[in-house]
C-alpha positions as CSV (number, residue, x, y, z in Angstrom):
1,X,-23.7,35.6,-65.6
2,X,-25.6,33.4,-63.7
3,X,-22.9,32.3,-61.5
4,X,-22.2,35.8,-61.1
5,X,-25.8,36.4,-59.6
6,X,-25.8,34.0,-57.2
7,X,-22.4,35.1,-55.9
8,X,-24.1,38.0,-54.7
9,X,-27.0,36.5,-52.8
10,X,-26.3,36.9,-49.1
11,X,-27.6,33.9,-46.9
12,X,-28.7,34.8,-43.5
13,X,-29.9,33.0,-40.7
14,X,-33.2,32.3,-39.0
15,X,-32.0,33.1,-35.6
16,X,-30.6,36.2,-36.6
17,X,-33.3,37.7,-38.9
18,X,-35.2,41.1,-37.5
19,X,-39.1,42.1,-37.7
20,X,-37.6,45.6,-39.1
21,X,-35.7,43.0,-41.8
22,X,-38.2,41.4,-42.8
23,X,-40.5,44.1,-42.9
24,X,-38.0,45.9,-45.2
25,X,-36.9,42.8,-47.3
26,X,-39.8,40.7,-47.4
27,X,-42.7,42.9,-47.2
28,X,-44.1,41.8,-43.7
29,X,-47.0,43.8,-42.3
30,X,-48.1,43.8,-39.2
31,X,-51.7,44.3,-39.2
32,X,-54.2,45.9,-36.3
33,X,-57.1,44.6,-37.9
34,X,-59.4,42.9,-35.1
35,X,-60.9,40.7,-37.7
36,X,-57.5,39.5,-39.4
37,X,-57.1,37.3,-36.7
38,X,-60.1,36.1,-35.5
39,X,-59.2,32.6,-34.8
40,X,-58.3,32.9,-31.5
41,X,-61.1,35.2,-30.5
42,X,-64.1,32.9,-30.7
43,X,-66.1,31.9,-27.9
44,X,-64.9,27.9,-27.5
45,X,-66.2,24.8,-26.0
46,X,-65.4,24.3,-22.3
47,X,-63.2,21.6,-21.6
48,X,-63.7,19.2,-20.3
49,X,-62.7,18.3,-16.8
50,X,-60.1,15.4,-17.2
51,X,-58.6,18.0,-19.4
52,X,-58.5,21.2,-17.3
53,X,-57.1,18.8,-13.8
54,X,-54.5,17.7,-16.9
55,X,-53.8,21.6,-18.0
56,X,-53.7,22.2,-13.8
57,X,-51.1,19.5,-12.9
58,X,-49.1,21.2,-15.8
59,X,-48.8,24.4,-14.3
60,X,-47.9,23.1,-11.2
61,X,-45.1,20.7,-12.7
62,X,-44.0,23.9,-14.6
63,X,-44.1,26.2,-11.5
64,X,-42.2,23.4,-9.3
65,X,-39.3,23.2,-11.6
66,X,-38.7,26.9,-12.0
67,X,-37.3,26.6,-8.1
68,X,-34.7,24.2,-10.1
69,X,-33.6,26.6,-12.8
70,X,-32.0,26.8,-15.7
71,X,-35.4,25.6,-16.7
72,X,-34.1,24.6,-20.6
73,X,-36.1,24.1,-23.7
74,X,-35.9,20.5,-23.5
75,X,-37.3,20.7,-20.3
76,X,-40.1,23.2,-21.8
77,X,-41.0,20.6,-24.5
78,X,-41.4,17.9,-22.1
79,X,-43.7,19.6,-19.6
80,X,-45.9,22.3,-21.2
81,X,-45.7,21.7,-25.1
82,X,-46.1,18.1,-25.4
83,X,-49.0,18.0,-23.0
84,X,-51.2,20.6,-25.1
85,X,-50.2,19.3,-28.4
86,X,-51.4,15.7,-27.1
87,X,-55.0,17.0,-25.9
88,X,-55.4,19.1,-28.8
89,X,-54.9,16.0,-31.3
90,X,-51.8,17.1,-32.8
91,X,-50.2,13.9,-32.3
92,X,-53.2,11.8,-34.5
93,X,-53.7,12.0,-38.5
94,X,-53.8,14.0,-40.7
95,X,-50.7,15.9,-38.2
96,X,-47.5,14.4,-37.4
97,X,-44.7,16.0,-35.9
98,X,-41.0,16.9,-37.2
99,X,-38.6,18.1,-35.8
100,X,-35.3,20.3,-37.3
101,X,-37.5,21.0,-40.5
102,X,-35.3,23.3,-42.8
103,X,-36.5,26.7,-44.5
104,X,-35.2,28.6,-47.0
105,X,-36.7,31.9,-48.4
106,X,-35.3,34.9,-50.5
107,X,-36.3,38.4,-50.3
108,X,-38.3,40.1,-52.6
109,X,-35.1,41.2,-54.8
110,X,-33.9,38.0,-54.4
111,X,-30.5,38.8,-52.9
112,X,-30.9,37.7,-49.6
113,X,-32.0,34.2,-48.8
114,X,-32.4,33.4,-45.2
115,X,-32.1,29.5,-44.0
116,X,-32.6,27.9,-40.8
117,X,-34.1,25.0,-38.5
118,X,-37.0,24.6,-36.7
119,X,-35.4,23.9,-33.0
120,X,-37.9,22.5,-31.3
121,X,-41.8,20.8,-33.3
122,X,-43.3,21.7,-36.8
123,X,-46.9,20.3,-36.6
124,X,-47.9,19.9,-40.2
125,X,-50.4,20.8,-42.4
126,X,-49.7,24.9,-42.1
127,X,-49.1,24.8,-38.2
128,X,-45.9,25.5,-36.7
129,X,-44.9,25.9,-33.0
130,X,-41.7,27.2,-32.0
131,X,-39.9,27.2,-29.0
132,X,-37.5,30.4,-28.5
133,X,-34.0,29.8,-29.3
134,X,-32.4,31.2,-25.8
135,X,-33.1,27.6,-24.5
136,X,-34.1,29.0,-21.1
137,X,-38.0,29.8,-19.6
138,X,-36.7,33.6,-19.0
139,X,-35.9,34.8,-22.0
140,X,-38.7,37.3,-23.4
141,X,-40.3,36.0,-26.9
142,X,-39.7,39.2,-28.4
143,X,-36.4,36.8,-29.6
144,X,-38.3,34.5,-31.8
145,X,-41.0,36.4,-33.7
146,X,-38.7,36.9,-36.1
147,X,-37.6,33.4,-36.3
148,X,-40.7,32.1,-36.5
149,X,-42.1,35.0,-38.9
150,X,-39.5,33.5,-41.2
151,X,-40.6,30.2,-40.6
152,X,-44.0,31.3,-41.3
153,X,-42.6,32.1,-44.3
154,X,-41.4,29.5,-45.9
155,X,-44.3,27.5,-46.0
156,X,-44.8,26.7,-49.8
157,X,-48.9,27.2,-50.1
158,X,-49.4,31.2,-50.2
159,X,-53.2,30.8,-50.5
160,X,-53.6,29.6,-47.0
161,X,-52.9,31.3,-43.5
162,X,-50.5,29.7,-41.7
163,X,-50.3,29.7,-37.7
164,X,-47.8,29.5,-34.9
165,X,-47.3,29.3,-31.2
166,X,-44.4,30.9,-29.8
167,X,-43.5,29.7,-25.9
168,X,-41.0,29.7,-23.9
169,X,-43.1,27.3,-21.5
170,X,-44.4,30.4,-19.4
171,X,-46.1,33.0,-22.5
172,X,-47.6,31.9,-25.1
173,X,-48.2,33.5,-28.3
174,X,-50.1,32.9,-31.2
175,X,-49.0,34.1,-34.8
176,X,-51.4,34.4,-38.1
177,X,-49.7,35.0,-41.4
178,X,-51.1,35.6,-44.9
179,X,-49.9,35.9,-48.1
180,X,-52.4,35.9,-50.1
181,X,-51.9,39.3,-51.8
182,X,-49.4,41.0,-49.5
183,X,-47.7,39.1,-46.2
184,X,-49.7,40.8,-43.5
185,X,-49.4,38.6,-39.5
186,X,-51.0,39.4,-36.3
187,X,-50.8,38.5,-33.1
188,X,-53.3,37.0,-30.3
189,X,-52.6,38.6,-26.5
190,X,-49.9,37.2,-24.9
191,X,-51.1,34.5,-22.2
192,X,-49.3,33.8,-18.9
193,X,-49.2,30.4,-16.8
194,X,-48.8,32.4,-13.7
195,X,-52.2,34.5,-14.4
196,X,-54.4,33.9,-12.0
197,X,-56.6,30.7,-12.9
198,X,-54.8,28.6,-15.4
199,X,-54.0,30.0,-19.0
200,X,-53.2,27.3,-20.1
201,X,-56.8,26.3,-20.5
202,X,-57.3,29.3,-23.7
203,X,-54.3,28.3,-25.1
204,X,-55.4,24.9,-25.4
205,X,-59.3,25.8,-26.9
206,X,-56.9,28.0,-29.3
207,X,-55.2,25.4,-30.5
208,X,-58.2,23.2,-30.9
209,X,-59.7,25.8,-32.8
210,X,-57.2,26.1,-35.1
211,X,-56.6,22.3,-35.8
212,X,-60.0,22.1,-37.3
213,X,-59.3,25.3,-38.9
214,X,-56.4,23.4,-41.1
215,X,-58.7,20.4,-40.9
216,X,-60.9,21.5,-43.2
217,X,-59.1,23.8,-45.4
């Protein structure tokens, strides 16, 4: 009997998972509450200079090469991501980075499990950023809140939020999901290196912000 159950769990992929699926199998919520996610809404610390001239020559390295395109993930990691996760501390204890971390989760009926990779960095300790799978700097995230939804997912500890960033090296995107009773996420405002001034600069106090978040909890 038991090897008849499992015959009929259907295994889907990461990368080709919907919001509308996962609202249906999972119970995802997407929640409008202001205070849900209230994280990236706080009034940070200015950085500090070496920082922002850092954040600056990134945008311009970024804006250079997008007169070289395809401008491909790899590419994306090397510039943008690896630059913000190195100011923010990411790189120090208690976080260390992974990279291809697998996930498995099943569906609230337990016929559908979905599996995949992370493609690009897991930060540990609840925080996972995600590049989006098309590879290239001009595909709209709208791709990958799924896949990293799912992601979100899978992390084993449902008493504690757990975050992401979603980029595609030009918008950024930060994800809250929680579990705690039912699995509600929100989203911050999407941020844009080609916004006048430097976006870059939030992005980075948000990500700060929620290091010591998982810090301490």
């Amino acid at each position: 009997m038991l090897a008849q159950i499992k015959l009929m769990v259907q295994t889907r992929s990461a990368k080709d998972i919907t919001v509308r699926e996962l609202s249906d199998r999972f119970g995802v919520q997407l929640t409008e509450d202001e205070n849900f996610f209230w994280e990236w809404q706080q009034r940070f610390p200015e950085l500090e200079e070496s920082e922002k001239q850092k954040l600056d020559r990134v945008k311009a390295s970024y804006i250079n090469l997008l007169d070289y395109p395809p401008l491909l993930e790899s590419a994306v990691k090397t510039i943008v991501l690896s630059p913000l996760l190195d100011l923010a501390g990411f790189y120090l204890p208690p976080f260390h980075i992974k990279t291809e971390a697998s996930i498995d989760i099943f569906d609230l009926d337990g016929e559908t499990k979905v599996t995949g990779k992370i493609d690009v960095l897991l930060a540990s300790n609840g925080f996972w950023i995600a590049a989006i799978e098309s590879k290239r700097a001009a595909f709209s995230l709208e791709v990958g809140l799924a896949q990293l939804l799912a992601y979100l997912l899978g992390f084993p500890d449902r008493d504690r939020p757990r975050f992401g960033l979603l980029t595609n090296g030009a918008n950024f995107l930060f994800v809250k999901l929680d579990r705690k009773a039912i699995a509600r996420y929100s989203l911050s405002k999407m941020f844009y290196i080609r916004n006048p001034g430097n976006d870059l600069y939030p992005v980075l106090q948000i990500l700060k912000q929620l290091k010591g978040a998982i810090d301490v909890s």
